[in-house]
Every structure is written in C-alpha cells, then in structure tokens.
Phi, psi and omega in degrees: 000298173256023163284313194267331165278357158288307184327273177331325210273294212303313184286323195265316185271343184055043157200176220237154192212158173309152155324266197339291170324331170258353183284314166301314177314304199262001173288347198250012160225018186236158158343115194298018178274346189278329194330317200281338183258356121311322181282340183282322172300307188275347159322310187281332196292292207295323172116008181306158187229352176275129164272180179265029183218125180303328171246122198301309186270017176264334150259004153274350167284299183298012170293306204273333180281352138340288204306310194292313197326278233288329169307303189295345189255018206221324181266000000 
C-alpha cells in the first residue's frame, strides 16, 4: 500500500518522502473509495492497534483493488 505510493510519489513528484507521508500524499488523488484502506496502511505505519476493519478478507479485497488502481496509473 505505501510502498507503490512512494513509488507514485517518487515518479510523479521527482522526489523521495517516508511511506507515511506518501501515503497522505495519495489519499487526496485516488479515488474515496480507497480513503479507508489507505487510513488503515497508516494506521498499521503508525503502530496504532484498533483497525478500521472487521474482517481479514475485506481488507485483502480492498488491498488488492488498491493496488490494482495504482498499477493502472504507473503503466
């Protein structure tokens, strides 16, 4: 999650910033559906221990449909 937005970051801005940080970066250019799984990567970043998600596979389906977005916007 915040690794391929560093990626973005990196590529788009031509400078290199923490996972967290790019992580903030990309909540305000992707789409709100990603916003809770994004707060949740930062969440898991900061060491906070309440998630925002009840269920293990609903947040590996919005992981991978994250992921799947930011691939499409990098290729």
């Amino acid at each position: 999650m915040l690794g391929i937005s560093r990626l973005y970051y990196t590529m788009y801005e031509g400078d290199i910033v923490s996972k967290y940080e790019a992580g903030k970066y990309i909540l305000n250019r992707v789409p709100p559906d990603f916003e809770k799984i994004l707060n949740e990567a930062l969440r898991i970043r900061k060491g906070e221990s309440k998630s925002y998600y009840s269920s293990l596979f609903k947040r590996r389906k919005d992981t991978l449909s994250f992921m799947r977005y930011m691939i499409g916007l990098i290729d």
